[in-house]
N, C-alpha and C positions, 0 to 999 in steps of 0.2 A: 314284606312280612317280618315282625321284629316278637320275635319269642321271649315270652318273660318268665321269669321262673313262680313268681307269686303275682297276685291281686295286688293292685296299689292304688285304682282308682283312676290313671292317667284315665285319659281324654280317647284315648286309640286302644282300650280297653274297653271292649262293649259287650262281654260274655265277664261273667264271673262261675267259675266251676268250684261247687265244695262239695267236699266227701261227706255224707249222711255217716250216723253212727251203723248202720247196717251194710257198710263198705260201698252202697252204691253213691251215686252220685246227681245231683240236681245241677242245672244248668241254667242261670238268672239273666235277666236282662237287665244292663246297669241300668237303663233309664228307658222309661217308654212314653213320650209324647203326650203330656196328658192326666197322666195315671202318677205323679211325682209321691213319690212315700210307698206304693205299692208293690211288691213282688211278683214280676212275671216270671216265670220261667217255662222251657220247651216242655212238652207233655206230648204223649201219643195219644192219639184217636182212634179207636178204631181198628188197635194194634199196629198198625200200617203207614197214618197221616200223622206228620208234627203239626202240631200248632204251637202259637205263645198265648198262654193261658196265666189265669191267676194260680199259683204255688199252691198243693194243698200237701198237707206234711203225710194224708193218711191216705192217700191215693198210691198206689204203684204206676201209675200212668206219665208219675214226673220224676221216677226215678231212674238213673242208666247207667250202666254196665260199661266198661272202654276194655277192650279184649284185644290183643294183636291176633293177627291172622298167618 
């Protein structure tokens, strides 16, 4: 596991994480099979199930929170 401090695009970079202006956070997928040009990112279902769904900017469901415990 090689920790990076920013987004750069490498190859072993398959998650992009960027802060929303409302301090939460969306979670992309660099590439998904198929869908080239597209935005997916994680989304909850159901409160409970992730999926990788298409981005919607006006959903709260693809927004999130990273809190230490």
């Amino acid at each position: 596991l090689t920790a990076v401090p920013e987004y750069t695009g490498a190859p072993e970079q398959l998650w992009q994480i960027e802060q929303l202006i409302d301090g939460t956070y969306r979670i992309l997928a660099v590439s998904v099979p198929g869908h080239e040009g597209e935005k997916f990112a994680l989304v909850a279902t159901a409160d409970s199930n992730v999926a990788l769904g298409k981005y919607d900017f006006s959903s709260d469901n693809s927004k999130w929170d990273f809190r230490d415990r």
